[in-house]
Every structure is written in C-alpha cells, then in structure tokens.
N, C-alpha and C positions, 0 to 999 in steps of 0.2 A: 595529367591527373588520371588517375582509376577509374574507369567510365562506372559509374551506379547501376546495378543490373537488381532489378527485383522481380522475382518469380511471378509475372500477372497474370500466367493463365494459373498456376497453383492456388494464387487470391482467388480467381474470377472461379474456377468450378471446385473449392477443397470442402464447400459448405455442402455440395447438392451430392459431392462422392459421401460424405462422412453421414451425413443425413440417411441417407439412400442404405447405407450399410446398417445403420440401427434400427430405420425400419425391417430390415430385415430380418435382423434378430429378434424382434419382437414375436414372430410366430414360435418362438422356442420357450419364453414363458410367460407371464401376465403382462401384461401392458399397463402401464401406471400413467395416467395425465392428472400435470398440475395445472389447475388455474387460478385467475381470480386472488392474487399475491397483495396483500399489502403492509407498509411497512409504516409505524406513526411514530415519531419521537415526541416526548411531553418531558422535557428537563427543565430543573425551576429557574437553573441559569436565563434561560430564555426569556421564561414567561415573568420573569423580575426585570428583566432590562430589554425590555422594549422599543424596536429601531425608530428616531427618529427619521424624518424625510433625506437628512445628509449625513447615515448612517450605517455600517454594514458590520458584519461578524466576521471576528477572528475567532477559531480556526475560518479559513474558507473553503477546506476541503476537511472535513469531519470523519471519522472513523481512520481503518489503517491507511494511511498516506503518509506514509514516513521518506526521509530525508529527500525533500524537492529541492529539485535544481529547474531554474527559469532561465529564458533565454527571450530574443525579441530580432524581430525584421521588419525595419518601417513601424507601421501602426500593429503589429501584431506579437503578443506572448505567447510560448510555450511554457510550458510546467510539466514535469517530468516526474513521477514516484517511486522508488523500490515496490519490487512485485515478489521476490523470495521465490516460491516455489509456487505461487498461484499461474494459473494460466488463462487468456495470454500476459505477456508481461507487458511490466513500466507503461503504466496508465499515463498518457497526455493529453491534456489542456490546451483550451488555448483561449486567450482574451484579449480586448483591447484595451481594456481598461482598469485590471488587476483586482476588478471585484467582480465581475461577472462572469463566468467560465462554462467552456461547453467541453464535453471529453471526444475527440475526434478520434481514440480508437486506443490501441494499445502498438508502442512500438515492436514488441516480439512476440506476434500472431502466429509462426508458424514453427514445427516440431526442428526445421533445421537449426532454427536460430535461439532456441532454447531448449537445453536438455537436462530437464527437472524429474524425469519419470523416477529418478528414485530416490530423490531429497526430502531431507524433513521439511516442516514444513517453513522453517526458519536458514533454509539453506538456499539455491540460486540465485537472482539479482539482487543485490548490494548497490545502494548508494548510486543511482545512473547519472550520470553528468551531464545536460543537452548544453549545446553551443551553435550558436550560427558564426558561418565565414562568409563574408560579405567579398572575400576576394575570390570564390569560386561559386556562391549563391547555394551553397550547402550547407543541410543539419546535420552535424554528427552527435550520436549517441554514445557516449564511454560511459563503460558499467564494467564491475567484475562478479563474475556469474559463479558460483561455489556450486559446482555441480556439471557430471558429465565431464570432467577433464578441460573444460574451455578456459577459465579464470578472465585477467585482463581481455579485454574486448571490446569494437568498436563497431556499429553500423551507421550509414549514411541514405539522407533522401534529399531531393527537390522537395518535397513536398509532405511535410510528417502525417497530413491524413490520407496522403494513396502509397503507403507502404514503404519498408525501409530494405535498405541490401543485408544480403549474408553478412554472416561475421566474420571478420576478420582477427582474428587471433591477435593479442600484443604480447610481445618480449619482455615480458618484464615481473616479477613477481608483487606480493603485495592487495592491497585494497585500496579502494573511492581513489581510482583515476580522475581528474578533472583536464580539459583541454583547454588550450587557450591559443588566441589569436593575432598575434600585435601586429601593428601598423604598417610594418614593414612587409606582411605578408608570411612573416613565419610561423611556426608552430610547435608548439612545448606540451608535455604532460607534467601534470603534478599528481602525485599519490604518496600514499600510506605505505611505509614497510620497515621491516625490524631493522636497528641497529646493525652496524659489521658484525660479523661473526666474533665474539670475543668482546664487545665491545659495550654488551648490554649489559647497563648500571641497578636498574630494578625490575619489576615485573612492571609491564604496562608502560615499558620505556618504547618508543617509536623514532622514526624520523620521518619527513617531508623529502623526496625525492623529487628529481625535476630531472626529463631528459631533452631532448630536440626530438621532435613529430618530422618522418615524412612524408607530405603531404602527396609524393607520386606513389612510392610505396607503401599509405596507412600503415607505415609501420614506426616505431623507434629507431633511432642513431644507436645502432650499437657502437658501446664504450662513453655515449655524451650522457651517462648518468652524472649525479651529482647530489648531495647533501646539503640542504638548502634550510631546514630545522632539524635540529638535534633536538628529540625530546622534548623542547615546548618552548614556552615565552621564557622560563628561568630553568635550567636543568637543575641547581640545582636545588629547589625545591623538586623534584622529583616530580614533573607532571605526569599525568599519565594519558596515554590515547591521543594523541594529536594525529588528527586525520579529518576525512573530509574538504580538503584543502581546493581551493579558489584562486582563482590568478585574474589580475583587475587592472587593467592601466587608466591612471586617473588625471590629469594637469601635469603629462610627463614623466609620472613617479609610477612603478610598480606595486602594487598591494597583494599580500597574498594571505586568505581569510582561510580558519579551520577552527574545526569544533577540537576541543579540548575536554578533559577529563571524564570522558566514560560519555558512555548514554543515559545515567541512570541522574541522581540528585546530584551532582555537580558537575554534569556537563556544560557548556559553555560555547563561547565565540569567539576568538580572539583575534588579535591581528598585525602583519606588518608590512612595511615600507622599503622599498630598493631603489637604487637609479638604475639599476638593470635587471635586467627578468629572470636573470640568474643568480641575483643578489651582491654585496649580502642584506640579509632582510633583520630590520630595525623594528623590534614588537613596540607597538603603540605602551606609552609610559600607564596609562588607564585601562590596558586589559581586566580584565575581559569587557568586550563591548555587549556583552547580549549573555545574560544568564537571571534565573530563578532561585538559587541556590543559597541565598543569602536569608531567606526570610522564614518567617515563624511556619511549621509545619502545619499547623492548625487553621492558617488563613481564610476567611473566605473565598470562595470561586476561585479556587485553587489550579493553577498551572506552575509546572514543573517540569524537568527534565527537557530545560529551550537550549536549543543549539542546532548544530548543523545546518548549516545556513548557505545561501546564495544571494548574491545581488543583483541588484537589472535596476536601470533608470527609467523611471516612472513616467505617467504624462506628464506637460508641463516641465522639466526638467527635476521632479521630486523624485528623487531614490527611494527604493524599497528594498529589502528582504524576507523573503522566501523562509521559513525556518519548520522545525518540528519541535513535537512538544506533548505533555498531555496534560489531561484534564482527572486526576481521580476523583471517584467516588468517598464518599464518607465514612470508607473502611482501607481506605488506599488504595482498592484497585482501580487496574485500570486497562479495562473490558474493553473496550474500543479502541485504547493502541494508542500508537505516535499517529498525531494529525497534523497538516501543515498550514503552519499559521503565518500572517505577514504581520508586518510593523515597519513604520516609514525610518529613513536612515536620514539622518545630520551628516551630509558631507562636507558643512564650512569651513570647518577645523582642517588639522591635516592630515587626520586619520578618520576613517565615518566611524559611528555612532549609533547604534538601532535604539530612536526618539521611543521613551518608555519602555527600553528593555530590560532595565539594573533597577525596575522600581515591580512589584506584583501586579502583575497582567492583570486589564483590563479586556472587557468581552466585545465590546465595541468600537470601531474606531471612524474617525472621520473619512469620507470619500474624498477622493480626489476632486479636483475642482472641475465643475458640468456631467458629473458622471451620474445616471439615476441609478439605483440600484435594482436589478430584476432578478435576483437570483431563484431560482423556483419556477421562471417563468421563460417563457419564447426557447425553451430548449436550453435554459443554463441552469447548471448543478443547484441543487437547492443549499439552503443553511439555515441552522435556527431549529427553533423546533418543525418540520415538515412533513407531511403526507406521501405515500409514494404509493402509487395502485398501478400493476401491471395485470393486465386478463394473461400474458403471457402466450398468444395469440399472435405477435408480429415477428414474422421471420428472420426479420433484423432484432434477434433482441437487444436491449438495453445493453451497451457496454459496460455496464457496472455487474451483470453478471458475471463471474465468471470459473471455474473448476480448478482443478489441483492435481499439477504436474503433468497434465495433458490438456488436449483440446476438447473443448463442453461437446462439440459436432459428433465428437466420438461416442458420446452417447444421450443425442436429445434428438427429437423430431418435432420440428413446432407445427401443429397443426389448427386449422380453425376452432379443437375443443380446447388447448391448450399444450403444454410442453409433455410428450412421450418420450419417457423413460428407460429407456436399452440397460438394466441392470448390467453393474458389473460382477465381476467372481474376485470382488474383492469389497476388505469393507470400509469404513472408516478410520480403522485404525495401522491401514496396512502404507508401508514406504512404496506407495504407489500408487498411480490416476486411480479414486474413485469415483463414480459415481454420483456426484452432488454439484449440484447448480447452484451459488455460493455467491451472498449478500453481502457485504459487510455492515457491522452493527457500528450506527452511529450516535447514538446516544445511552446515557442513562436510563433512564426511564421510557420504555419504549411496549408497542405491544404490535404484535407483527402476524400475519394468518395465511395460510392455503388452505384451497380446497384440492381434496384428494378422490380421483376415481381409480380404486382400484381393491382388486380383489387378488391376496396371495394365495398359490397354490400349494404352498410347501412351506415347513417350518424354515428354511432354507431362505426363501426372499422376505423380504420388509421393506420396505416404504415411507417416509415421515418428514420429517424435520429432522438436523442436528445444529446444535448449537456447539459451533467448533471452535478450537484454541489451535490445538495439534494435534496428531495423531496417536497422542499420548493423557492427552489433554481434551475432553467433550462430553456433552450429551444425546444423547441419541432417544427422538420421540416419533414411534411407529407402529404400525399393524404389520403384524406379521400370523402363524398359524399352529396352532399345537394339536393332530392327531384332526379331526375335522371341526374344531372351532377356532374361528378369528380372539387374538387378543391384540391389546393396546399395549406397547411397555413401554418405559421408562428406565434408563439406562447411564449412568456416572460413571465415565471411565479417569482417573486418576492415576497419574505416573505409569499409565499402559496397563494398569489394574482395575477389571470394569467390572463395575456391583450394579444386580436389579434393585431397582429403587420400588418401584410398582407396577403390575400388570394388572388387566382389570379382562376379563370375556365379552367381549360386545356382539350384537347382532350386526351384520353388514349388509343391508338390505342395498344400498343406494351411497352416494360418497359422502367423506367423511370430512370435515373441516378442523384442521389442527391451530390453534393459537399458544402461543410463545409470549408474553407480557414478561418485562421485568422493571423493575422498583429499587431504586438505589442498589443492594447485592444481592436480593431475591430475584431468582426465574423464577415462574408458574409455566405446566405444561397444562393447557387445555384443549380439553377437542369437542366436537358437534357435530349429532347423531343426524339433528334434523336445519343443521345449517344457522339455529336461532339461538338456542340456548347450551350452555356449557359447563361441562363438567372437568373439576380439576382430576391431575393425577399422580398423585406421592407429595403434594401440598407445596407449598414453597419451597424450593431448592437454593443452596447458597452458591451465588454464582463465580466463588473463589475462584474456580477453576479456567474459568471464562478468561483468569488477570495473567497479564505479563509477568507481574511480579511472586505469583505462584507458580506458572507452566513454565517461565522462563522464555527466552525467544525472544525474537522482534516481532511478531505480530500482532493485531488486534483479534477481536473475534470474529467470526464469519457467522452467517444464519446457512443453513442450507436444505436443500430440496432432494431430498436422500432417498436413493434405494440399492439395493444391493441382492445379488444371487450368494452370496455370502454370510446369512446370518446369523449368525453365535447367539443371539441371546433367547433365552428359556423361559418363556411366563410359568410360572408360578401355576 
C-alpha cells in the first residue's frame, strides 16, 4: 500500500509564516482589529418546539452544510461537508453518538490540496465521500474538486484530526465519487457521469458508473468501468440527475443509494439491490425512500429539497441517514442554504426506508437510547436557537471560521486585542481570495455584531461586515473615507451590479460597533458610535439576494469580517 505522507512540518509552522507576513504588511496601511463577535439566532421553529429530556434537532448541523457523507470506526463517526470554494475545505465531525458533534478541523487545510484561488464561489469541492477501510485502518476522502484543473480526487489519514495526504488525482471523469469496501478487501468507486456519447436521451439524463479501486496504486483499473444505472429507477420516465451514489453491503446483498431528480423541489433518494457489487441492481418497488416533494407548498415548518444522502449504522444496531435539505423562509428563500439533517432508517424489510422521510419533516427527533443530549456544550456544535460569543482573541480560532479561496493566515493576525486585518487589493466581488473572515449564517431570525477599531486612511480601504451569497450576490456594511471625513456606507450588489443604498458622515473618535439583525427576509444594518446605542442605515433591506433561489448556486449565506485596500464605493 501507498505509505500516507502528510506535510507536518508545513501544518506545524504555515500559521506563525502566514501570520508573521500580515503583520508585516500592516505598516503599509491602517490596521483594522475585530473583536468581541457575536452571533444569536431567535427562529420561531425553535422557540414553538421545545426539546424535551429525550430530544434533539434535525437539522444537526444548521446553515451551509450541504451533501454529508458519515462514516464510523469502533465507537467513533465522521461527517464530512461540501466546502465549494470556501477555505479550508470539507469541514469534519465527529461523534459518538450521532447527536453530539465536535468539528475536529477541515480535511483540505492547505493551498496544495485545494485549488480555489480563482473559483466562484459555487465551484471547487462537490459532494466529498469519507470512508473507513478496516482492512488497512485508513480514512479516505473522495471529493471532485471543480477548480484548478484537479477534478476526481482522493486523500487519506490514520487519523482525520492530525491532517490528510496530498491529492491524488483519479482517472476518470464525471462528479460525487463515493468509495466502497467489501469484505473481501477490495475496492470500487461509484460516481455520476454523462451517458455514451450518442446515447443521451434527454437533458439531465446521467448514469451511475462503478469501476475497481487500486488500493496500491489509489488509483482506478483502467478499462474496469461499467454502467451500473442508466438514467434512474425507470428511464423511461425520464429521471433526471441521478448521482450522489452510495454503495452498502447489507445480510449479503449489495445496495446502492443516490439522490435523484435535481437538488432543487424534487429531489429525492432512491435505491437498489445486487447479489454482486457490480450488479445488476434491482430499484426498490417503493422508490423513493426519502423525499419532500409531495406535499402542499404552503406547509408549516417547512423542509424541502431532502436527498442526498449517506448511511452508517447507528448505536445499538439502529440505522441512520445523513441527508441535506432546507428550511425556507415565508418568501421561499432560503439564506442559510442546504443543512444536514438525519432521520432513522427501517432496515427490516429488504430494502431501508428513512422512518418519516415520505411524510413533512418534523424538527425533532428521538435520541438514541442512553444518549443525553449536550449540543451547545463541553465543545460540541450547538443547534436550535443559540448564542455564539467569540472576543476573537484565541490563536486557534474557532474552526467555523473560515475565508474564500484561500487561507484566512494570509491575512489575519490574532492578537490579545483581537483579529488584525492585512487588507487585500481586492474586494468582495473579485474571482479571488478576499479579505473576509467568514461565518456562516444559521438561522432566520438572527442579530449578529463586531466591534471595529479602525481608522481608514484613504477612500481606497473600508472595513465592516458583508453579508455574502457570491461574488455576484452581497452586502457590504463599512467605514471607509471621502476627501478628509469618515463615512458609513451601505452597499447591494446584484447579479455583479452594486448600488449605494446609504451613506451617512460620522465622527470617528474611538471604535465603532457594527450590528447585522435579520427578521424573516429583512436585514437591518446597524452600527454604535458609543458601544450602547444604535443607529440604522438605509432601513430594512430585503434579503432576497442573501437566497439560493435568487443568486443561484449551492451555497448558503456567509456573515463576514471585511476589509479591503480595494474600495469602489463612493458615499454620497
């Protein structure tokens, strides 16, 4: 086998090189430090359904957490997320007990093994697959990375939170690789890719491919491809998008699970049966197992758009799945993105079943049996409505921050006052790393704040908050300078068309504290001269732009901590 080599001294000194470089640049213009972050969700979903003692929340990871794939060793889960163009990528989990989770880091930390500098922000990782092989005591990660030339691809660890190998490149074109491990000790990939040439029947027609994995060479058998689903559970109903695809060996039968029909209102789960892992594969008579798409649009506590899914056997021998999904707002959008939900699986039968997936989601579900639930607390992710206060002060920050299409070190300095800011010469809107230290927004109704020390020397820098989608797609709320006085502005950028919304003159004696609230589809920008009291600016804003289903894209919204040597906009 491939011996695992991961760069440790590159982990152990890339923080105090990258750090050390932004200090540096800060004698060249203002220095910006943020502190003192915090982040509240108040959604009515929550505060109407109240957790009992043997109770916990689906989603269990909230905001953009889209298509998780789980995995498990002993008493231990991993959970894996699409990272796109954020950096670093494919944020992982791990729990033992499939309600409590802690994020033990991101599997693609460093510039070699992800190359997003110039992706939108809906382009590099797709769909990441994790797996454990019990026959060599290895995780591997299969993801296909849409950027930089790399595509199919695969890294491995002993240990998913001390660091994963280089990439290794795969043979094979297509999307959502998944890997799999049978008993025998060998190794198959399954993924997404177009019909023969010649041989596609409509648009959004696919197939399910399967080849042989070598496990000396991480590479494919070349020539041992194969066609394993045409097109879907019945071609010809003309499905569309079947991908995502899972590979399961269950009481000697092969199963192999993929989302169906788009991402969007009829996406779905479906599933089939082999006596061999190369088929052929028999779709369960009750497809779809797992879908949303049936029921009145106007529902209450509305979830939509379920599929993509992964299985793992649970404690106690109860199945689960893994899935994504979202929750809109009372105008349809949906600001926070695909989040990743679970729900228990009925494996009796002879195909599983995701227990209350074909009826309208519920927000709560039962805990496994002896499990308390701590989420929020002893270091595992929160959920529900919850509080988030970072001074922004600890060296190690919080893994949930993180930048876009580069590494955050490139330009922060965390110091005892808070996080120093190394402006970039680019700005929000550009197909490239900027400058923003980047939250993800998990709720509805939410109101979020920093305080800002900082004084721009030039019309040129600004400072602030954005409320980001894409870089086509955001708001941007900052100080910035016109001629020798400071203003506040206010800034809607639309399909990469940015209009001042409002600018206001303020005095800049001392720092400034910026607050972000929003309210079912209204943002409010507010900020505070004297730390206590607030003023809005350009009144409510509608946060259309914040939705998937406006900007377009896979992802959720982002909050960010923004400055730039780059700035375009003009107060009034």
């Amino acid at each position: 086998m491939k011996k695992i080599t991961v760069n440790s001294n590159f982990l152990k000194n890339k923080t105090s090189i990258f750090a050390a470089a932004a200090l540096l640049s800060m004698t060249r213009i203002s220095a910006q430090t943020f502190t003192d972050f915090q982040y509240k969700g108040n959604d009515k979903i929550y505060n109407d359904n109240p957790l009992k003692p043997d109770e916990f929340y689906s989603p269990i990871l909230q905001g953009c957490y889209p298509d998780p794939s789980i995995t498990k060793k002993g008493e231990d889960y991993y959970l894996v997320n699409s990272s796109f163009s954020m950096f670093p990528g494919v944020p992982i989990f791990t729990s033992k007990d499939l309600v409590n989770w802690k994020q033990v880091g991101h599997v693609l930390d460093r510039p070699s093994q992800l190359k997003v500098e110039k992706g939108g922000v809906s382009q590099g990782i797709y769909a990441p697959d994790i797996k454990y092989n019990k026959f060599n005591d290895t995780f591997y990660m299969i993801t296909t990375q849409i950027a930089g030339g790399v595509g199919n691809m695969v890294v491995k660890t002993k240990d998913p939170a001390k660091g994963w190998s280089e990439v290794q490149k795969l043979n094979f074109d297509g999307i959502d690789p998944a890997i799999f491990f049978d008993d025998d000790g060998k190794a198959y990939i399954v993924h997404n890719d177009a019909p023969p040439k010649g041989t596609e029947q409509y648009q959004g027609h696919r197939v399910i491919k399967m080849w042989d994995y070598d496990l000396e060479k991480d590479q494919v058998v070349a020539g041992s491809d194969k066609i394993i689903v045409n097109g879907g559970v019945d071609l010809s109903q003309k499905p569309i998008w079947i991908e995502g695809p899972h590979l399961y060996k269950y009481k000697g039968k092969y199963y192999l699970m993929c989302a169906e029909g788009g991402t969007g209102g009829n996406h779905s789960e479906v599933i089939f049966m082999a006596d061999s892992p190369k088929g052929p594969f028999v779709p369960a008579k009750n497809n779809p197992i797992l879908t949303q798409r049936y029921f009145p649009k106007d529902r209450k506590e509305k979830v939509d758009w379920a599929g993509h899914a992964d299985l793992v056997e649970g404690p106690n021998g109860q199945w689960y799945g893994v899935f994504l999904a979202i929750r809109p707002n009372e105008k349809g959008r949906v600001n926070h993105g695909r989040e990743t939900f679970i729900l228990p699986v009925d494996w009796s039968g002879t195909y599983p079943v995701f227990q209350n997936g074909l009826v309208p989601m519920k927000p709560k579900l039962k805990m496994p049996q002896g499990v308390q639930n701590q989420t929020g607390q002893n270091g595992f992710f929160p959920n529900g409505n919850f509080t988030y206060n970072d001074k922004l002060t600890d060296k190690n920050l919080d893994f949930r921050w993180i930048a876009m299409r580069g590494p955050r070190e490139n330009f922060i300095n965390v110091t005892k006052n808070g996080v120093k800011v190394n402006p970039m010469e680019t700005n929000i809107k550009a197909l490239a790393p900027v400058s923003a230290l980047f939250h993800r927004l998990q709720h509805e109704d939410f109101e979020t704040s920093v305080t800002l020390d900082y004084k721009p020397k030039s019309e040129k820098e600004l400072a602030g908050i954005t409320c980001y989608q894409s870089e086509t797609f955001n708001y941007v709320f900052g100080i910035t300078k016109k001629d020798k006085d400071y203003y506040i502005v206010l800034e809607r950028t639309e399909k990469g068309t940015s209009k001042l919304i409002a600018s206001e003159k303020i005095s800049l004696s001392k720092s400034i504290k910026f607050q972000v609230t929003g309210e079912k589809d209204e943002i409010s920008f507010n900020y505070s001269l004297d730390g206590k009291n607030f003023k809005n600016l350009g009144g409510p804003v509608s946060g259309d732009i914040l939705s998937t289903d406006v900007a377009g894209g896979f992802t959720g919204s982002l909050i960010g901590l923004y400055s730039t040597s780059s700035n375009d906009i003009v107060p009034n």
